[in-house]
C-alpha positions, 0 to 999 in steps of 0.5 A, spaced: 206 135 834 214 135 836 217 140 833 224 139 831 228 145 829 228 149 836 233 149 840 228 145 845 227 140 841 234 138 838 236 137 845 230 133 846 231 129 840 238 128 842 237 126 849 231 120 846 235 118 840 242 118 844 245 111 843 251 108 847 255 105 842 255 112 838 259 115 844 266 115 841 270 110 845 275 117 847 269 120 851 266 113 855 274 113 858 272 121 859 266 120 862 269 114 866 274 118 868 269 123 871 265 118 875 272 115 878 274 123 880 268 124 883 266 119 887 273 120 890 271 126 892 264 124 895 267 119 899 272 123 902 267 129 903 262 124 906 263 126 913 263 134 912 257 137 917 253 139 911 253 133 908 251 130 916 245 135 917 242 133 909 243 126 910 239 127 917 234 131 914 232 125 909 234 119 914 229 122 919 223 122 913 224 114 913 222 115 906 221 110 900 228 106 900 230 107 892 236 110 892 244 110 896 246 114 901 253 114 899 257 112 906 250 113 909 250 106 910 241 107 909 237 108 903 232 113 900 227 116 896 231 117 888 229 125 890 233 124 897 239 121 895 240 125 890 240 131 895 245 128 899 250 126 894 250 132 890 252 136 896 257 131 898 260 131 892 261 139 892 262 140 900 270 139 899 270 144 892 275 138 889 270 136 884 271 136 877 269 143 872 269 145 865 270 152 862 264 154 858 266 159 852 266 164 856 271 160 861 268 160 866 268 154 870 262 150 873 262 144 877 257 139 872 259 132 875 256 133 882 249 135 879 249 130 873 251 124 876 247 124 882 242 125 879 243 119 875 246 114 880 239 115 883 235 114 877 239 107 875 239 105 882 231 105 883 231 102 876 236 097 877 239 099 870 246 097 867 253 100 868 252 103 860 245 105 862 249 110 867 254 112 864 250 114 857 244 118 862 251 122 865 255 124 858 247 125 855 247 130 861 254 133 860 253 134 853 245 139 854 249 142 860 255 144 855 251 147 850 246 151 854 252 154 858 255 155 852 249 160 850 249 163 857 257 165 857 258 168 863 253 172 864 250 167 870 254 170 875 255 176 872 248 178 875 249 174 882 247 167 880 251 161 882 251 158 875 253 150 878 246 149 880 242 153 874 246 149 869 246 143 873 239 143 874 238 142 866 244 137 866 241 132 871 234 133 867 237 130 862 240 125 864 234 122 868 230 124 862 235 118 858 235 114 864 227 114 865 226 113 858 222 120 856 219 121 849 221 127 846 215 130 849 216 128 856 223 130 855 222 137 853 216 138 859 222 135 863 227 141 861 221 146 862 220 144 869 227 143 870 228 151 867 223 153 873 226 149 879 233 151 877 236 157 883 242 158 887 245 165 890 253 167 889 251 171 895 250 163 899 257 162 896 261 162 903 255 158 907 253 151 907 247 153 901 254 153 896 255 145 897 247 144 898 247 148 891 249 143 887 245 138 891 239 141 890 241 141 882 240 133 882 235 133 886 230 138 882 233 134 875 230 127 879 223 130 879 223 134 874 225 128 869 219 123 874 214 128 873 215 129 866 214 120 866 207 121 870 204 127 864 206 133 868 208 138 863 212 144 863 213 149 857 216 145 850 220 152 847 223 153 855 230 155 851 228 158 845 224 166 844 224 170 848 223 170 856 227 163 855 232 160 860 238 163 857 234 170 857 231 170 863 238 168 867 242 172 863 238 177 865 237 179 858 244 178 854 244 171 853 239 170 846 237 164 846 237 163 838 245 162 838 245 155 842 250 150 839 245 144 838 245 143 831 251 137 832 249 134 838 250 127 837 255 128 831 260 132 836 261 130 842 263 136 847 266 132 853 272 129 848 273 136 844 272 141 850 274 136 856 272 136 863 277 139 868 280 134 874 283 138 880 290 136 883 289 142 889 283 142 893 281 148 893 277 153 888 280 152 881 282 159 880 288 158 885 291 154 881 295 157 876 298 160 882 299 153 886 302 150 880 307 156 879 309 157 886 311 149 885 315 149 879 319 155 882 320 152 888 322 145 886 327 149 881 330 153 885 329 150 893 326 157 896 325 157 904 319 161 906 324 165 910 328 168 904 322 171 901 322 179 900 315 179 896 310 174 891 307 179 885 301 174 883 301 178 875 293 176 874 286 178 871 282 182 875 276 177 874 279 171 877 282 175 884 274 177 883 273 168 885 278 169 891 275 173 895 276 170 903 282 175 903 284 173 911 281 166 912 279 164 919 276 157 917 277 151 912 272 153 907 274 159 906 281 158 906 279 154 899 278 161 897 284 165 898 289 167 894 293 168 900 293 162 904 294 157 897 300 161 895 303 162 902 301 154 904 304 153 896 311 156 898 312 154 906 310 146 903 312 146 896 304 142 895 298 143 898 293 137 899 287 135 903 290 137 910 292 143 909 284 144 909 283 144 916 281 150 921 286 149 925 291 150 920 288 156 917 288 159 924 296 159 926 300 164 925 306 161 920 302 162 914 300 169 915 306 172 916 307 171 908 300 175 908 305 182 908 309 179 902 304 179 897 301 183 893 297 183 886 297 186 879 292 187 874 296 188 867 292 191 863 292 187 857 289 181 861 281 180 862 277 183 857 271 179 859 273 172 859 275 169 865 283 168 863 286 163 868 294 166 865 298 168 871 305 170 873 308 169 879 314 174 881 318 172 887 323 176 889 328 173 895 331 178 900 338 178 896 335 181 890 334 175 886 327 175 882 324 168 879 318 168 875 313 163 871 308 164 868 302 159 868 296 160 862 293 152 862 293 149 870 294 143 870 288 139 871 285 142 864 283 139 858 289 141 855 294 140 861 290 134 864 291 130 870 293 122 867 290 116 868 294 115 873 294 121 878 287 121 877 287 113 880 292 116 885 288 122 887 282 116 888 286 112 894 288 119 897 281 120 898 277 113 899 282 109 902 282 113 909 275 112 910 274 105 905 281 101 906 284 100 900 281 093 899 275 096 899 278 102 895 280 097 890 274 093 889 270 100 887 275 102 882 274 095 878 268 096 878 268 103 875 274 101 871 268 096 867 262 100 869 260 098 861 261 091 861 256 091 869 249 089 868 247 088 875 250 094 879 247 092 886 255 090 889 257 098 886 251 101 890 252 097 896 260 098 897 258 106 896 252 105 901 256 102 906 257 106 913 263 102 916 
């Protein structure tokens, strides 16, 4: 007997009876959207040493060919694939995120969707078969992080991972076709393989995070389909998923699952794509220091002082102060608000050890200083920011930033998000090979064979 009227249960019910032709056409372009931005990223983070020691790791195992490498250039187990392409696709933090209620930003896209390429790849499904596993996926991802809030990293958790893990399981459960049963033994194995430690966060561990997410939604949906079983009830009562990661502030009955299916939360809550290749926390920032540089044609050399005006917990995101390597530069408020002033942009490039190590940059270091009004950041992560700039003539400028470009409700174009997807595939696919990937996403719905797409991913050249 399935019960139907836990959290568990719904969500399980949604994810088997979920149909394609009941996305809005609204949330397919969004989930377009996100399988365009996120294969850009991976493509472009595919020769990251992280991603090469994984993806050696799995090559060396010559185990079952199932699923793509992307720009590996072999193929592995569904598990294994899944691994690789989820680290890829977080190595450069350049990945999408959403803000749960709580506005803490996860990373979804990176879990769920490998997750998923590899499970249609192995049963050679349909473009609408993947994009219905990756929006099912994004929806249990978004109500269960709704529930968790930010409690997650409040207590040390890395909170891609543990949602992701939930996230990537239902969309394998879709794309594998488990009854309600099979799916709620597949949350439940899922809840149990979930992990990730922001004390990893400036390490390799960070990027294999979310890789690992995809992989454990890979098995824990596989051996669900084979009669393994986990708890039905993981999400609800106590010592639930929620509970247990929110070390005890999270209850688990208020869960929004009762209009899943009628609502769809990646249309009305959104799905957040970076212009900036660093953390999302340094982008009101970036974008204020743009606006006012671009207003007003400040040199580095005229600048006395920058005051970033801003939630304590957000700086709390930026910790690498005094970045000696590129991945930590990602994380510095510092560096992206001197790089923000010096080139009036910031891209890809500036993410490279020996552009963090010289010495131009830190001599803006002395200049800036931070505040914590007192009135910002009572418990939600508030993305408000205001940067003062006083110049060495005693002019001052201002700007304030709430929503960063890039979020749902300031969101990248369909156009800047097909030009950040050349910027970053062109250098390793050429633009032929660039334009062919982006006709096939662009009509991933009306694709019933996906070979060619999966061989354009995988090839190494």
């Amino acid at each position: 007997m399935v019960e139907t009227d836990t959290n568990t249960g719904k969500i399980a019910g949604f994810i088997v009876d979920a149909a394609y032709e009941d996305i809005p056409p609204e949330a397919v372009i969004i989930a377009k959207q996100g399988v365009l931005d996120w294969l850009g990223v991976a493509i472009a983070g595919a020769s990251e040493p992280v991603v090469a020691i994984i993806a050696q790791y799995a090559k060396g195992l010559a185990a079952k060919e199932e699923a793509s490498g992307i720009c590996q250039g072999f193929m592995t187990t569904a598990e294994l694939a899944s691994l690789i392409n989820g680290s890829m696709g977080h190595a450069l933090d350049f990945d999408d995120t959403f803000a749960n209620s709580a506005r803490y930003n996860i990373h979804p896209t990176t879990c769920i969707l490998p997750a998923a390429l590899a499970v249609v790849e192995r049963l050679a499904l349909t473009g609408r078969d993947l994009l219905l596993s990756y929006v099912a996926g994004m929806e249990t991802t978004y109500r269960v992080g709704a529930a968790i809030g930010q409690s997650i990293p409040g207590i040390g958790w890395y909170p891609t991972p543990i949602l992701g893990t939930i996230g990537a399981a239902a969309a394998c459960a879709k794309a594998l076709r488990l009854d309600a049963s099979q799916t709620r033994s597949a949350l439940g194995i899922a809840s149990s393989l979930a992990s990730g430690l922001k004390k990893n966060v400036e390490t390799m561990t960070k990027t294999m995070h979310a890789g690992n997410g995809a992989r454990n939604g890979v098995i824990a949906a596989t051996l669900a389909q084979g009669g393994f079983t986990g708890n039905p009830s993981v999400l609800d009562g106590r010592i639930s998923f929620c509970e247990v990661f929110s070390g005890g502030r999270a209850p688990s009955d208020v869960m929004p699952v009762d209009d899943l299916g009628k609502e769809w939360w990646i249309l009305s809550t959104g799905l957040g794509f970076k212009p900036y290749p660093c953390c999302r926390a340094t982008h009101p920032s970036i974008d204020a220091i743009l606006y006012l540089k671009k207003r007003y044609g400040i040199r580095p050399e005229q600048v006395a002082s920058i005051t970033c005006r801003l939630n304590p917990l957000v700086l709390g995101m930026t910790t690498a102060h005094r970045p000696k390597a590129a991945y930590e530069a990602k994380f510095s408020m510092e560096y992206c608000i001197a790089k923000s002033i010096m080139n009036g942009e910031v891209t890809m490039n500036d993410f490279t050890d020996q552009k963090v190590q010289e010495a131009e940059w830190q001599e803006l270091i002395p200049c800036i200083q931070f505040e914590h009004p007192p009135q910002w950041g009572h418990g939600a992560v508030d993305l408000l920011t205001e940067i003062v700039i006083r110049l060495d003539n005693g002019e001052t400028y201002a700007h304030t930033v709430s929503v960063p470009k890039g979020e749902p409700e300031n969101p990248m174009s369909q156009d800047e998000l097909v030009t950040k997807l050349r910027q970053l595939s062109n250098p390793v696919f050429g633009s032929d090979r660039t334009d062919e990937l982006l006709a096939i996403i662009q009509d991933l719905d009306g694709t019933d064979n996906l070979g060619r797409f999966f061989e354009v991913l995988r090839r190494q050249d």
